[in-house]
C-alpha positions in Angstrom: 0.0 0.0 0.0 3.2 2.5 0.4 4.5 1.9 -3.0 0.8 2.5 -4.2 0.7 5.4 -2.6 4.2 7.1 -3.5 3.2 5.8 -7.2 -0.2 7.9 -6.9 1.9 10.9 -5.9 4.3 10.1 -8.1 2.0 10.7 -10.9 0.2 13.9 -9.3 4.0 15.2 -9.2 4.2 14.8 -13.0 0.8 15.7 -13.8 1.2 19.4 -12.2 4.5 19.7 -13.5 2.9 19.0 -17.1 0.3 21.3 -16.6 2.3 24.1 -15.2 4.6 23.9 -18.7 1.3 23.4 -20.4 0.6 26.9 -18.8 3.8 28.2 -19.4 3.8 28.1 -23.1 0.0 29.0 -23.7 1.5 32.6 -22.2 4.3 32.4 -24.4 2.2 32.1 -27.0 -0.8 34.7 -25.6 2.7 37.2 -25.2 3.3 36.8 -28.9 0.3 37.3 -30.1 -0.4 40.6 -28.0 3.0 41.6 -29.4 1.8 41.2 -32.9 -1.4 43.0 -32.0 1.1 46.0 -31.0 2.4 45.7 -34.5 -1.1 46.4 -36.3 -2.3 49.9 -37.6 -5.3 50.3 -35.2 -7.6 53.3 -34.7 -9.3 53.6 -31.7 -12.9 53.1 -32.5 -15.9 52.1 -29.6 -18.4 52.0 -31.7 -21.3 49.3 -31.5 -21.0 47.4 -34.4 -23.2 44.1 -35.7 -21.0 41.1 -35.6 -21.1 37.4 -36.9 -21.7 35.0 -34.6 -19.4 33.3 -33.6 -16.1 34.5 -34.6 -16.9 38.1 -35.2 -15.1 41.1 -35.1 -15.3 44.7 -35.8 -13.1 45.7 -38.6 -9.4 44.8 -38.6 -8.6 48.4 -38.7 -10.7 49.6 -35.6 -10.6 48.4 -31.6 -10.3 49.3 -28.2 -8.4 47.6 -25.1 -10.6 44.6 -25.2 -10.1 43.8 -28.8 -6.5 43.3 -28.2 -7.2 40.7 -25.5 -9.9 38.8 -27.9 -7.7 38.8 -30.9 -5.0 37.8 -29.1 -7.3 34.9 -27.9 -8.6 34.4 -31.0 -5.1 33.8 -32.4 -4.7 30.6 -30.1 -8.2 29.4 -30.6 -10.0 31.1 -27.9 -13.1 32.7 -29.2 -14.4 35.1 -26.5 -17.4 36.8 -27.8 -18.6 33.3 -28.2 -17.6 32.2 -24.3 -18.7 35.1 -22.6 -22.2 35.8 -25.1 -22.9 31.7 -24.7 -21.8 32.7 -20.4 -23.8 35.3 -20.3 -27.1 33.5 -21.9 -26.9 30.6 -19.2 -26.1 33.0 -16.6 -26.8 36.5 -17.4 -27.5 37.7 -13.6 -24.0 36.7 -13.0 -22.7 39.9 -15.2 -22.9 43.0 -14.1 -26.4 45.6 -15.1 -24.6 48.6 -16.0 -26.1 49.0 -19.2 -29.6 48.1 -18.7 -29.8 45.2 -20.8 -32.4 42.8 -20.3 -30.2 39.7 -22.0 -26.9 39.4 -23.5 -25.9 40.9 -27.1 -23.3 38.8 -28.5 -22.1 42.3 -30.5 -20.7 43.8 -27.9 -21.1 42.1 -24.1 -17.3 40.5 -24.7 -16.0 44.0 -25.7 -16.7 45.4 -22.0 -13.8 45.1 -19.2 -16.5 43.9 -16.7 -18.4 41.6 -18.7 -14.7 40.1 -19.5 -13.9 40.0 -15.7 -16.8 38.5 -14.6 -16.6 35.7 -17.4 -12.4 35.3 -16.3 -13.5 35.2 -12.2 -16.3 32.9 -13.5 -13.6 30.4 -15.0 -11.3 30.6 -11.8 -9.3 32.6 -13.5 -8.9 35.6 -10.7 -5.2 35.7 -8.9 -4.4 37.4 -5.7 -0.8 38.2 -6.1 1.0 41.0 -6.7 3.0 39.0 -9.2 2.2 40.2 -13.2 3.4 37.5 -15.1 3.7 37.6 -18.8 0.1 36.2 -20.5 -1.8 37.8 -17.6 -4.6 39.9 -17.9 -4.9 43.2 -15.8 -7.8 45.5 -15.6 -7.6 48.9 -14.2 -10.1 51.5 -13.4 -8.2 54.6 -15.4 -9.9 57.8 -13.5 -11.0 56.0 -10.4 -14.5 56.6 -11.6 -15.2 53.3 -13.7 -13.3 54.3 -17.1 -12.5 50.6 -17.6 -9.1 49.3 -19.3 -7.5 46.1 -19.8 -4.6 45.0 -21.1 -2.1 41.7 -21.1 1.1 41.7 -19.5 3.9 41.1 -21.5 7.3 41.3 -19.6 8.3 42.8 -16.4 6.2 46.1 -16.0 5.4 45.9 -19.2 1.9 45.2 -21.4 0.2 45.8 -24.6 -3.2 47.3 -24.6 -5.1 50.0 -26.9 -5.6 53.6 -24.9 -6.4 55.6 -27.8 -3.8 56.0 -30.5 -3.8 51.6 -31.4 -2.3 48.8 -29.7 1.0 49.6 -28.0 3.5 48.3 -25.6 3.0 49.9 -22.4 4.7 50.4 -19.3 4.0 50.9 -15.9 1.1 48.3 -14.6 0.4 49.7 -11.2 0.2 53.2 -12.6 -3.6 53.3 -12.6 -6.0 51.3 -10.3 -5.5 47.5 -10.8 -9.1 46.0 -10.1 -8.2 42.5 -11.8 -5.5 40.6 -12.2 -6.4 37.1 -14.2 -4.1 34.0 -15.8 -6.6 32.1 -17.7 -5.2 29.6 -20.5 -8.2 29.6 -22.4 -11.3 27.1 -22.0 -10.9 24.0 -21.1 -10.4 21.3 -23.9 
């Protein structure tokens, strides 16, 4: 029953130490991809716009903070408008009623910062550390009065997000109000 037992743990041993590299290279790979986002001619644009479902976007050309984060999940296979709208239509008193909506609109809900914290807290996805590693996600509160932002940490102190003038590298993370901090390596297969 001992060697049983040091097998089992044996095997939990390995299994976390796979899953922590498994980790480990989904945020080398999100880094890359919000790198290449950084890269792209992008005009800040908020505007509603009607989107295929699922797997919509607004134009390549336009975006704002949270487009960054759902191309650069789209990139690795993670479609968020579809998570969070199909989220949001099995759970929609979950997310938050700052817009008055009466159910979710698969247009937009992924494209706000609390609609996309909610769904990441809802997937476990929250961390409680002071430590930004690269391929999270952090949210701020800009003003201190609910201007939203979001962005995906790429190095040390630095991320890439879209403030206004396009995706850019950034740096700085505790320069505004953190009020998230997430690792989330996509949905589970």
């Amino acid at each position: 029953m001992k060697y049983v037992s040091l097998i089992l743990f044996g095997v939990w041993v390995l299994a976390e130490m796979l899953s922590a590299q498994e980790v480990a290279a989904f945020a080398d790979r999100l880094v890359a991809a919000a790198k290449y986002r950084a890269t792209q001619a992008v005009r800040y644009d908020p505007a509603y716009v009607v989107l295929d479902y699922p797997g919509g976007d607004v134009p390549a050309d336009t975006g704002v903070c949270t487009d960054v984060v759902i191309r650069s999940y789209r990139a690795l296979g993670a479609d968020l408008q579809e998570l969070v709208h199909e989220d949001m239509r099995h759970e929609f008193s979950a997310y938050p009623t700052l817009w008055g909506l009466k159910r979710p609109d698969r247009n937009i809900d992924h494209r706000r910062v609390p609609n996309l914290q909610r769904y990441l807290e809802r997937q476990g996805a929250a961390v409680n550390d002071a430590s930004f590693l690269p391929g999270d996600l952090v949210a701020w509160d800009l003003n201190r009065k609910g201007l939203w932002h979001i962005g995906i940490v790429t190095g040390a102190d630095s991320f890439v997000h879209n403030i206004g003038s396009g995706p850019v590298t950034g740096s700085g993370i505790k320069q505004w109000k953190v009020i998230g901090h997430y690792r989330w390596a996509g949905p589970e297969p």
